[in-house]
N, CA and C atoms as an extended XYZ file, in Angstrom:
474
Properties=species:S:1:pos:R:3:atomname:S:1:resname:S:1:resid:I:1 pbc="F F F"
N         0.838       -1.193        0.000 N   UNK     1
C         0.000        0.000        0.000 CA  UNK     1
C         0.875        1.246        0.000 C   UNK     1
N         0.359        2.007       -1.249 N   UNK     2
C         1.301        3.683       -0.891 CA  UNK     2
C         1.083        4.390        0.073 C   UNK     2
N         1.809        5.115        0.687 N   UNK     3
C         2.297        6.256        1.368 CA  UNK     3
C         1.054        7.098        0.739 C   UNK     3
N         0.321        7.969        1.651 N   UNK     4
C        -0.500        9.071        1.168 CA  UNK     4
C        -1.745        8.724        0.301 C   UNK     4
N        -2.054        7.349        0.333 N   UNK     5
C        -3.497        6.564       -0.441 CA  UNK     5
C        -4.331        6.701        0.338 C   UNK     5
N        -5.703        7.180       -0.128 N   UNK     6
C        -6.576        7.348        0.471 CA  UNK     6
C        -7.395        5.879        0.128 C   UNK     6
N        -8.036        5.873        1.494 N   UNK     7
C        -9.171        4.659        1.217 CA  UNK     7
C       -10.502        5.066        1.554 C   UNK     7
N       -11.295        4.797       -0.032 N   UNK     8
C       -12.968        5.418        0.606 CA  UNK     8
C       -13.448        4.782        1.082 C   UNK     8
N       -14.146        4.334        1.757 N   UNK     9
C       -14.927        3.836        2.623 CA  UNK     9
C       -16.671        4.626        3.005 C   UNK     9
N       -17.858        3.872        3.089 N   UNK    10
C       -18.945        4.158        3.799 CA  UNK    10
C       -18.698        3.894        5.108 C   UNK    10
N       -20.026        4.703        5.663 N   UNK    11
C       -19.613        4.106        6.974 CA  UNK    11
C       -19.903        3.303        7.229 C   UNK    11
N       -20.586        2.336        6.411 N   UNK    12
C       -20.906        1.101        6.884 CA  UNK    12
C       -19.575        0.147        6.591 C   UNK    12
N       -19.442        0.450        5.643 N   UNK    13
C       -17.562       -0.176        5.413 CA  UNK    13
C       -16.528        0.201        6.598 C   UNK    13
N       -16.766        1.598        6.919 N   UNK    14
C       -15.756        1.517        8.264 CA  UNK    14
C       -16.093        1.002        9.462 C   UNK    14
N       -17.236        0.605        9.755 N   UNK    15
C       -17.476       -0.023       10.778 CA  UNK    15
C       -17.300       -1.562       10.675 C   UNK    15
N       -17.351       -1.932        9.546 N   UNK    16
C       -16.939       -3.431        9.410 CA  UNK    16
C       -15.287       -3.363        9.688 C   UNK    16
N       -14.752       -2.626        9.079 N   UNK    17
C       -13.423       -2.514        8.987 CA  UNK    17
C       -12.750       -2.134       10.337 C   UNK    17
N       -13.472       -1.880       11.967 N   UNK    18
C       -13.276       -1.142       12.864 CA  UNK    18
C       -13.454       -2.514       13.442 C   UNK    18
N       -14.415       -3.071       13.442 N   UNK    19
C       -15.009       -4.348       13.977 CA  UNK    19
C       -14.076       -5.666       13.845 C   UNK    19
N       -13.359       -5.755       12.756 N   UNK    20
C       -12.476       -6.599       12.222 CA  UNK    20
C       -11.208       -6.764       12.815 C   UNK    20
N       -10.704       -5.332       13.192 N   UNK    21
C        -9.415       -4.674       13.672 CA  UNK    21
C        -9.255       -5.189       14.685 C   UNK    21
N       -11.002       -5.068       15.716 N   UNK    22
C       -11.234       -5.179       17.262 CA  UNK    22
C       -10.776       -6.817       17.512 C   UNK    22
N       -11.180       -7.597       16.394 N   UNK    23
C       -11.450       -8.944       16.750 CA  UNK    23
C       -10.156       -9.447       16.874 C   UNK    23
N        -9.550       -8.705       15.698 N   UNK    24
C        -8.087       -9.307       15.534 CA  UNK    24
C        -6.752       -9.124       16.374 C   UNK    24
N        -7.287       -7.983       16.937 N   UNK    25
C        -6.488       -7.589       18.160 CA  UNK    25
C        -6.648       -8.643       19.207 C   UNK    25
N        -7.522       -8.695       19.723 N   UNK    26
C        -8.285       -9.548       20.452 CA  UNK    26
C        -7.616      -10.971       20.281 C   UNK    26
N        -7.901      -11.527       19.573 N   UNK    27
C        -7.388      -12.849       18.781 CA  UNK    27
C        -5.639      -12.657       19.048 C   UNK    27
N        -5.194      -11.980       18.578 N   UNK    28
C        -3.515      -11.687       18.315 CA  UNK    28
C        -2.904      -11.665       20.127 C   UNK    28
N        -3.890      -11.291       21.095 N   UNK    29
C        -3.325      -10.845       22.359 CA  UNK    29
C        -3.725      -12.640       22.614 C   UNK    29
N        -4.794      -12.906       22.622 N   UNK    30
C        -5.363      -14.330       22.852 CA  UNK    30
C        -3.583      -15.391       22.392 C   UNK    30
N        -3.379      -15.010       20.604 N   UNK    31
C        -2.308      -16.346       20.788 CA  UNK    31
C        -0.818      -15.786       21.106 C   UNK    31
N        -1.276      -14.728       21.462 N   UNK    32
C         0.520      -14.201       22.626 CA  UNK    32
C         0.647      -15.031       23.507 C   UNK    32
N        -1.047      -15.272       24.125 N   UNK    33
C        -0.960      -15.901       25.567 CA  UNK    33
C        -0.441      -16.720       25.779 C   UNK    33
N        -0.993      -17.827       24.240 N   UNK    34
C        -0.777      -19.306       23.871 CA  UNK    34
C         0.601      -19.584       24.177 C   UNK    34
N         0.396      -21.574       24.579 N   UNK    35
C         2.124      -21.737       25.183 CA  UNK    35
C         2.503      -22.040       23.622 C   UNK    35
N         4.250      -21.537       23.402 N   UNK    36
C         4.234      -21.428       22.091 CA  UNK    36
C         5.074      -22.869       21.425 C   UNK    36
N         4.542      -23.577       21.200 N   UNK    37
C         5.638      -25.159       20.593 CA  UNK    37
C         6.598      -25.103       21.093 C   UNK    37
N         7.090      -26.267       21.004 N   UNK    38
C         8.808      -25.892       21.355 CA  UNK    38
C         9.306      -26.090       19.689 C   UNK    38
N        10.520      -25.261       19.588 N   UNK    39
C        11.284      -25.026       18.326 CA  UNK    39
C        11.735      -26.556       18.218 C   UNK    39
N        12.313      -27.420       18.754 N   UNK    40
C        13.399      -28.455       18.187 CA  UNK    40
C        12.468      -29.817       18.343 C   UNK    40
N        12.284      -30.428       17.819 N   UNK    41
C        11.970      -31.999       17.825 CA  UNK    41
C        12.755      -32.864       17.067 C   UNK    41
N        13.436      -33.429       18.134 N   UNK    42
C        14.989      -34.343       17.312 CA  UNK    42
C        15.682      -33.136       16.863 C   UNK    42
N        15.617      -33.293       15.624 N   UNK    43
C        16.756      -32.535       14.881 CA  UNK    43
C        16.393      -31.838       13.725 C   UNK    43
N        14.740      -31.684       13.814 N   UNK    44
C        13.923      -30.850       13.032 CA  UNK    44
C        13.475      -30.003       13.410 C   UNK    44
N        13.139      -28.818       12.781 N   UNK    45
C        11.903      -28.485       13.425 CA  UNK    45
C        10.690      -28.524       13.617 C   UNK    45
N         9.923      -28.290       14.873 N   UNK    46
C         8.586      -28.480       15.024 CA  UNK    46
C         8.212      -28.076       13.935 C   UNK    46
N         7.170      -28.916       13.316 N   UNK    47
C         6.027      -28.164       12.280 CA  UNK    47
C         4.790      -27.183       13.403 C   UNK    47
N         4.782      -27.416       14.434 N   UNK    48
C         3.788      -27.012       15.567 CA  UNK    48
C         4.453      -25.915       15.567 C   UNK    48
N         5.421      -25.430       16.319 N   UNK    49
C         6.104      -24.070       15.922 CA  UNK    49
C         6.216      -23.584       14.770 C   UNK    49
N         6.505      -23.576       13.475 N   UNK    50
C         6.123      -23.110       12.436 CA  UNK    50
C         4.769      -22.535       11.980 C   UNK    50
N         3.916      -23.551       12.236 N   UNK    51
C         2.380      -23.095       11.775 CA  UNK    51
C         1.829      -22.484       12.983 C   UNK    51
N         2.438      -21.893       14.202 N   UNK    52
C         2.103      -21.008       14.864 CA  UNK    52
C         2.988      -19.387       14.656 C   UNK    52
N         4.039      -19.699       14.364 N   UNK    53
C         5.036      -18.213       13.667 CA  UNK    53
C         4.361      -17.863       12.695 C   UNK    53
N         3.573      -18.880       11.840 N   UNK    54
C         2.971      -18.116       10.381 CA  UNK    54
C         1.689      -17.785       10.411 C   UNK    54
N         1.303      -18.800       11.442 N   UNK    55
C        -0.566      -17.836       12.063 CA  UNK    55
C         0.103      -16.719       12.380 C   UNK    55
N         0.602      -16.563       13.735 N   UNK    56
C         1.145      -15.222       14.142 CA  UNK    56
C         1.458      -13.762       13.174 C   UNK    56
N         2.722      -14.578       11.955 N   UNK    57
C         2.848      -13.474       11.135 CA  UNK    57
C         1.803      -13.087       10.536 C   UNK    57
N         1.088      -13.958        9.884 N   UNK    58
C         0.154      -13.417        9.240 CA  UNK    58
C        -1.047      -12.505        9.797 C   UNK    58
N        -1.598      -12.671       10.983 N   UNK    59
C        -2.317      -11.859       11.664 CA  UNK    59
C        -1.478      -10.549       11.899 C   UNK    59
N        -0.439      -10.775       12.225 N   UNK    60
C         0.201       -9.238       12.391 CA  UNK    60
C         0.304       -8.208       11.105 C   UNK    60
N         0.482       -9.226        9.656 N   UNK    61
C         0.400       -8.213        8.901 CA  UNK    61
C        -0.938       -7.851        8.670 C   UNK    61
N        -2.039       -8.254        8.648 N   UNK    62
C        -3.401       -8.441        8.740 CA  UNK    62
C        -3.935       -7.088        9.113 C   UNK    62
N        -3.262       -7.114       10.393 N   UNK    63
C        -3.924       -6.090       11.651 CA  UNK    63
C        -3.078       -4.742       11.130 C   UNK    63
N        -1.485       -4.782       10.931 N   UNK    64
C        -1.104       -3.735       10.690 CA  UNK    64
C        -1.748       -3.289        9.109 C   UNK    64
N        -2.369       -3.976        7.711 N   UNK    65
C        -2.715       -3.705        6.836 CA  UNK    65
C        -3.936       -2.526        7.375 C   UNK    65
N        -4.781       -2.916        8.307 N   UNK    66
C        -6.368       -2.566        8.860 CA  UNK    66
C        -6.060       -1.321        9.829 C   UNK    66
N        -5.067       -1.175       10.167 N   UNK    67
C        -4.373        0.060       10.862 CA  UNK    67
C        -3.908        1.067        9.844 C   UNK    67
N        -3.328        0.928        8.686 N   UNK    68
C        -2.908        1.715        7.910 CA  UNK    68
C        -4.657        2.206        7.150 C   UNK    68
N        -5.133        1.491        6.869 N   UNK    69
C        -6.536        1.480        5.976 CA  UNK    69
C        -7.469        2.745        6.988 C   UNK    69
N        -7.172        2.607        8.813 N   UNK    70
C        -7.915        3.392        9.384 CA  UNK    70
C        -7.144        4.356        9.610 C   UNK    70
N        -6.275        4.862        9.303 N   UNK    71
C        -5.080        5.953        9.418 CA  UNK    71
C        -5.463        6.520        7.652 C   UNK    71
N        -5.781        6.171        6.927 N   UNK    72
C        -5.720        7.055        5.661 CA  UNK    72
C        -6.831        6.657        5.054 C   UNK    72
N        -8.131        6.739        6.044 N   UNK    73
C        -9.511        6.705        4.889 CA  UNK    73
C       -10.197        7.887        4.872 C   UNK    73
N       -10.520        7.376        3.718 N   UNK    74
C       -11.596        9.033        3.291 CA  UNK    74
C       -13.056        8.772        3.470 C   UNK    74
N       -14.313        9.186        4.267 N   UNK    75
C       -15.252        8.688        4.638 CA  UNK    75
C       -16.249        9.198        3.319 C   UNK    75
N       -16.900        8.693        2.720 N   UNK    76
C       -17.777        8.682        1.248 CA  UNK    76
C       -19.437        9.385        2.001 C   UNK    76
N       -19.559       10.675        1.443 N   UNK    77
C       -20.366       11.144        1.667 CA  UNK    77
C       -21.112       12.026        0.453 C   UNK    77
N       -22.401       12.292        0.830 N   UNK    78
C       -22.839       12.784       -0.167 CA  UNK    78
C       -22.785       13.709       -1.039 C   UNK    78
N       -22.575       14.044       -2.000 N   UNK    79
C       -22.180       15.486       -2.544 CA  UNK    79
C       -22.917       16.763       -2.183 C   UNK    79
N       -22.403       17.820       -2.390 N   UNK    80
C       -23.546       19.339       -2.186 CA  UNK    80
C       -24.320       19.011       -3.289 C   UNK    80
N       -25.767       19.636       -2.621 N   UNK    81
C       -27.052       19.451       -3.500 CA  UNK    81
C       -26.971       19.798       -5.301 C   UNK    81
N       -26.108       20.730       -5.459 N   UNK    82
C       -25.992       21.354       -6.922 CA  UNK    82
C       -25.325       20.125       -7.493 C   UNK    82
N       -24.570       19.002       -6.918 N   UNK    83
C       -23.853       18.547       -7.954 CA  UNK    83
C       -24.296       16.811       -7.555 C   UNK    83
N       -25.986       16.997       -6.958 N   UNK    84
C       -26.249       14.953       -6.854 CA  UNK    84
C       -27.052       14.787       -8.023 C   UNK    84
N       -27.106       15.628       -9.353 N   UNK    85
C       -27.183       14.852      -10.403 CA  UNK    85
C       -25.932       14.332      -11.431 C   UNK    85
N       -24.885       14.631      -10.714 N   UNK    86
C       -23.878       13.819      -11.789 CA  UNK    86
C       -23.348       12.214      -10.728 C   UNK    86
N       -23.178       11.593      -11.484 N   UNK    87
C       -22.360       10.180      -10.754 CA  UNK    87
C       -20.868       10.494       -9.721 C   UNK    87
N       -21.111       10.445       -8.579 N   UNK    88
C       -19.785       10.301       -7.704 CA  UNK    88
C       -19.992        9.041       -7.353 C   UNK    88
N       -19.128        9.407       -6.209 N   UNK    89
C       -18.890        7.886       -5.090 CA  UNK    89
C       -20.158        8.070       -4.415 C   UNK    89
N       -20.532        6.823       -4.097 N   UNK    90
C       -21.458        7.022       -3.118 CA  UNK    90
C       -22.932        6.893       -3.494 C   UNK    90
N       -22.910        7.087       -5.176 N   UNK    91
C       -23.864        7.428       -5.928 CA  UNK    91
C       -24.331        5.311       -5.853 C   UNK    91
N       -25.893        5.966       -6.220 N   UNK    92
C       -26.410        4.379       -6.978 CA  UNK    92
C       -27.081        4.607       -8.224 C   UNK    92
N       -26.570        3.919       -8.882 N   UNK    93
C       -27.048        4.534      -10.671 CA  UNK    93
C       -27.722        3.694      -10.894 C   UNK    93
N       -28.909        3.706      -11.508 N   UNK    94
C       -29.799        2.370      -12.745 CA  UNK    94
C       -29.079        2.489      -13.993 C   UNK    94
N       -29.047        1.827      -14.195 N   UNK    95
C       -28.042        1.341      -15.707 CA  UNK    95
C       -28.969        0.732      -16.824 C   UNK    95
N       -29.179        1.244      -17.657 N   UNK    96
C       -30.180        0.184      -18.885 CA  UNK    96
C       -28.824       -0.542      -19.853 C   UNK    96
N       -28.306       -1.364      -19.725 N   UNK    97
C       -27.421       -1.834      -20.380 CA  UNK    97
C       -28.286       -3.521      -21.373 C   UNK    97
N       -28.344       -2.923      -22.585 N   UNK    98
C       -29.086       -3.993      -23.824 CA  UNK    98
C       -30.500       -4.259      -23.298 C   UNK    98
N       -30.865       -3.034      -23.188 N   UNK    99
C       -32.405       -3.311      -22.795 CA  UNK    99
C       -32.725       -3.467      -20.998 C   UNK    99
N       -32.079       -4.148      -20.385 N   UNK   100
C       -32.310       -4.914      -19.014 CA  UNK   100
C       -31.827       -3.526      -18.131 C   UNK   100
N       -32.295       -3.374      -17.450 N   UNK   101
C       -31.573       -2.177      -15.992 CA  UNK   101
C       -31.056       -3.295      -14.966 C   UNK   101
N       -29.925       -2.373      -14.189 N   UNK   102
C       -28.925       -2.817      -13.050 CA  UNK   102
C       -28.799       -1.442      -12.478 C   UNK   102
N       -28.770       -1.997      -11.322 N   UNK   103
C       -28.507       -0.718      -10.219 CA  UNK   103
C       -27.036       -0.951       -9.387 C   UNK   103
N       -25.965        0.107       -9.983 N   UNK   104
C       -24.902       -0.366       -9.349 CA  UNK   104
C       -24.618        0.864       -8.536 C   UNK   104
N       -23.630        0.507       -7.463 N   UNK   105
C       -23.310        1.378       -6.286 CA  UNK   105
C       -22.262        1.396       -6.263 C   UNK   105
N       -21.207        2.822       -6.530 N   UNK   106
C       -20.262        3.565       -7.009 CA  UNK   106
C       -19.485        3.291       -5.577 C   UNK   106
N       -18.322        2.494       -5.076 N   UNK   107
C       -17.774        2.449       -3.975 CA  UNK   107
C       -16.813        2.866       -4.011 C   UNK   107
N       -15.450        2.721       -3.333 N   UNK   108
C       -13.943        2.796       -2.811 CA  UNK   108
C       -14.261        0.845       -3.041 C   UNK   108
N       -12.686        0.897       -3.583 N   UNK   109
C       -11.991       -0.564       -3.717 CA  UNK   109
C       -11.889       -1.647       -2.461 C   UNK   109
N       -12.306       -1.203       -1.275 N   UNK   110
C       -12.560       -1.583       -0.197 CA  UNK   110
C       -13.480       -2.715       -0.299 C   UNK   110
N       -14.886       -2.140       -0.857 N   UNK   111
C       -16.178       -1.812       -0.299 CA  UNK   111
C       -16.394       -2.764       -1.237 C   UNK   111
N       -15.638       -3.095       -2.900 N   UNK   112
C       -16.560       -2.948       -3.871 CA  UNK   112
C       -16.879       -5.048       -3.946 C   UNK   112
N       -18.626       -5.368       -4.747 N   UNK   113
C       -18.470       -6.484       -4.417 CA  UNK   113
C       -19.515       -6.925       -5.574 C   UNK   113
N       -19.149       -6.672       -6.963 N   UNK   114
C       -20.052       -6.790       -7.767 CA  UNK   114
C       -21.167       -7.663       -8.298 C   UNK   114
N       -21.220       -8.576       -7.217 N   UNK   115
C       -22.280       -9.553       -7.062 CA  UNK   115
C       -23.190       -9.401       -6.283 C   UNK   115
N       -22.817       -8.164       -5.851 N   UNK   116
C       -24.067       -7.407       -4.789 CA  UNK   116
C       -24.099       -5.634       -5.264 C   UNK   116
N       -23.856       -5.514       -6.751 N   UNK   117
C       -23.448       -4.573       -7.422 CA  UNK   117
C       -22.962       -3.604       -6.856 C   UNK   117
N       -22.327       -3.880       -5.998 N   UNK   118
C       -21.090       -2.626       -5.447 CA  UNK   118
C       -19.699       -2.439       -6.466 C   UNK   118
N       -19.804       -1.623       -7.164 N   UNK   119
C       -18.414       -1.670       -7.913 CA  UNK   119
C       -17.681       -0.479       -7.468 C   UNK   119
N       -16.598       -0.521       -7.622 N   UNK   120
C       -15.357        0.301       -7.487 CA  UNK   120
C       -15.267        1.447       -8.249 C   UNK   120
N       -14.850        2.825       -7.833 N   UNK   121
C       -14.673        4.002       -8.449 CA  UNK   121
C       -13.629        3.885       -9.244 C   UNK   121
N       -12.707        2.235       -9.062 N   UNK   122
C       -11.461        2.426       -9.738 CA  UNK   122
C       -11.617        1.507      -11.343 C   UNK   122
N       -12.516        0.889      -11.125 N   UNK   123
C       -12.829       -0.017      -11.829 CA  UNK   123
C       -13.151        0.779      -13.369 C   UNK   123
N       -13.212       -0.267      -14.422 N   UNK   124
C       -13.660        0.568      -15.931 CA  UNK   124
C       -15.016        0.909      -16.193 C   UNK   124
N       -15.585        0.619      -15.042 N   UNK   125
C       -17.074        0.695      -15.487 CA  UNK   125
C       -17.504        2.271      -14.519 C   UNK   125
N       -16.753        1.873      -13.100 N   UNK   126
C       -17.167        3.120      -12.217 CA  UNK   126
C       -16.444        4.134      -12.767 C   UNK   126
N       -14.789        3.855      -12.907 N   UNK   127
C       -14.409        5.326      -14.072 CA  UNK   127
C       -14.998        6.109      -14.787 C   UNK   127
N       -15.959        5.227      -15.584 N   UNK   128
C       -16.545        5.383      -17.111 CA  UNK   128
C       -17.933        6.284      -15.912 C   UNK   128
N       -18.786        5.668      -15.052 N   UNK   129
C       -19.763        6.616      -15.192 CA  UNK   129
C       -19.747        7.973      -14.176 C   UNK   129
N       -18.127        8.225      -13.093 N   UNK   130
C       -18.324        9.089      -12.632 CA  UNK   130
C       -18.064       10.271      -13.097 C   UNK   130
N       -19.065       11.420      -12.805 N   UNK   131
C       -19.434       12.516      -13.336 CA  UNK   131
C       -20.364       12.771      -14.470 C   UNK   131
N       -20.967       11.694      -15.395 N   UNK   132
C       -22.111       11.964      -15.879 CA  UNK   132
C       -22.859       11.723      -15.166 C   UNK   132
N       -24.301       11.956      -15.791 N   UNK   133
C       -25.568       12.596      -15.620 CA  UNK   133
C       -26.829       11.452      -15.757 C   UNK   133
N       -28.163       11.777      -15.940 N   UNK   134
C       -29.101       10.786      -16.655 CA  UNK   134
C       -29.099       11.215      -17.883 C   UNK   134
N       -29.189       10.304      -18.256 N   UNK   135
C       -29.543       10.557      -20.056 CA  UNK   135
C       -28.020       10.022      -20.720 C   UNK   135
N       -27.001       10.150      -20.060 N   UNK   136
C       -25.777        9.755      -20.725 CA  UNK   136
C       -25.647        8.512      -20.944 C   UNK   136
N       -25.027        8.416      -22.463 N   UNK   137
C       -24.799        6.916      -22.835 CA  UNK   137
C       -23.119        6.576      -22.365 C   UNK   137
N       -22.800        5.792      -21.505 N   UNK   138
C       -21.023        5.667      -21.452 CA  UNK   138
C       -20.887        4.286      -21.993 C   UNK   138
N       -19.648        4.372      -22.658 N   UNK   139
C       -18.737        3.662      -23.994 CA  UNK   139
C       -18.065        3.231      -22.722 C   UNK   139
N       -17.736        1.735      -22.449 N   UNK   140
C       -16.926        1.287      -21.706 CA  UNK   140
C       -16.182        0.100      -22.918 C   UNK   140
N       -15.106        0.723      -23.045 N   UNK   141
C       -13.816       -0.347      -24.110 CA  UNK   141
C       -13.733       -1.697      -23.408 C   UNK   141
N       -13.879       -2.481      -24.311 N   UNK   142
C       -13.312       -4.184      -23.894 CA  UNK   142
C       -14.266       -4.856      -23.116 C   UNK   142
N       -15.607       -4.537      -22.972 N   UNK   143
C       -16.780       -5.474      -22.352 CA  UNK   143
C       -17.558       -5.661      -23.502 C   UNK   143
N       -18.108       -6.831      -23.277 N   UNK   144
C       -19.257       -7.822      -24.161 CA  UNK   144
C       -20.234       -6.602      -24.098 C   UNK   144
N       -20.726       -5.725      -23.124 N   UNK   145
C       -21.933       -5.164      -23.053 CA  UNK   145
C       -21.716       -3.767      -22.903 C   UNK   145
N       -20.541       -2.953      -23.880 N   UNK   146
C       -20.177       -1.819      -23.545 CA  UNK   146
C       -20.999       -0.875      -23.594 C   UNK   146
N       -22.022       -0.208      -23.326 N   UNK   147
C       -22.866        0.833      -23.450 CA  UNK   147
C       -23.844        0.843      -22.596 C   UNK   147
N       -23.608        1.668      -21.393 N   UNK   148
C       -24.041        2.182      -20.119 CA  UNK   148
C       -25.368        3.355      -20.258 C   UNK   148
N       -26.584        3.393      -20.270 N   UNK   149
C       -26.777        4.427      -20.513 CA  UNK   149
C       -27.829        4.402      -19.057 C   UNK   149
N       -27.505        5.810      -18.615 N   UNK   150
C       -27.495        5.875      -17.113 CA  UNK   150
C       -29.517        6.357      -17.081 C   UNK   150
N       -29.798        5.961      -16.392 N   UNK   151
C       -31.379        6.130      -16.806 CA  UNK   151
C       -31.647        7.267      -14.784 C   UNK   151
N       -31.284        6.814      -13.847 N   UNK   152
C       -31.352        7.270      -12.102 CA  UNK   152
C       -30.489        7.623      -11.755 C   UNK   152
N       -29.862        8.491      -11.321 N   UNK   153
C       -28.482        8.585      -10.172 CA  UNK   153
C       -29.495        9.266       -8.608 C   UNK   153
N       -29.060        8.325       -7.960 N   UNK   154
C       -29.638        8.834       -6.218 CA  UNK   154
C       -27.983        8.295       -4.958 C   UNK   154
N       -28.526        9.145       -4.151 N   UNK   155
C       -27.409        9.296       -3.110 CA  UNK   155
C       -28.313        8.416       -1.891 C   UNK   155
N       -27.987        7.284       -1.174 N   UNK   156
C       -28.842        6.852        0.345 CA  UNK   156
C       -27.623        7.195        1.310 C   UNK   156
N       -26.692        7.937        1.349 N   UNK   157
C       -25.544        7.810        2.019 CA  UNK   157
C       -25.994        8.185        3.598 C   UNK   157
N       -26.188        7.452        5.025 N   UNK   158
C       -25.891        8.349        6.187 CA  UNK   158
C       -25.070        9.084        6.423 C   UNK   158
């Protein structure tokens, strides 16, 4: 992760992401407690000590990843009233794409989960529709179904 990256987040995303942190802390103090293998068996090493150094590491980078993420997020809120007819973050657009509508929800890369049409602001599709309008048709290059034409944009943001 860079230096100076912002991460968007809802707040419902930061509270998952706050909640996660809590557990893992929690968990991480829990296998400090733990008695830890012994290193040598014969003239090997424990596999029991090993697959507790690499639980360990791995939770630590885990927790420090979820520490950096709450040290440099940007909280996704609604735009000023003059500008909630164009597509931002945060936005939920109806999409008429080949006839059929989809309602997708403009996230941070965090958040995004396109099987529950949360897509990403970073993505080619959320690129493509932030800052137009209704009525706009967007050209997305290299999809089977390139032509977006935005029919709703609404904000539910708390």
């Amino acid at each position: 992760m860079a230096d100076g990256e912002k991460f968007h987040l809802t707040k419902e995303g930061l509270k998952k992401i706050k909640k996660e942190y809590e557990i893992l802390k929690k968990l991480k103090m829990a296998k400090a407690k733990e008695e830890v293998p012994r290193i040598l068996h014969s003239e090997d090493v424990n596999p029991e000590y090993l697959s507790f150094i690499e639980d360990f590491s791995a939770l630590e980078t885990k927790i420090a990843e979820l520490e950096h993420i709450l040290k440099n997020f940007k909280l996704i809120k609604p735009p000023p009233k003059k500008q909630k007819h164009l597509v931002n973050l945060g936005a939920t657009v109806l999409v008429e794409i080949d006839g059929k509508e989809e309602e997708l929800t403009i996230v941070g890369r965090l958040e995004a989960n396109p099987a529950v049409g949360k897509i990403s602001n970073e993505s080619p599709v959320g690129r493509a529709l932030l800052g137009k309008k209704v009525g706009d048709e967007v050209k997305i290059p290299n999809l089977s179904k390139p032509i977006y034409k935005i029919k709703k944009i609404k904000y539910q943001l708390s």
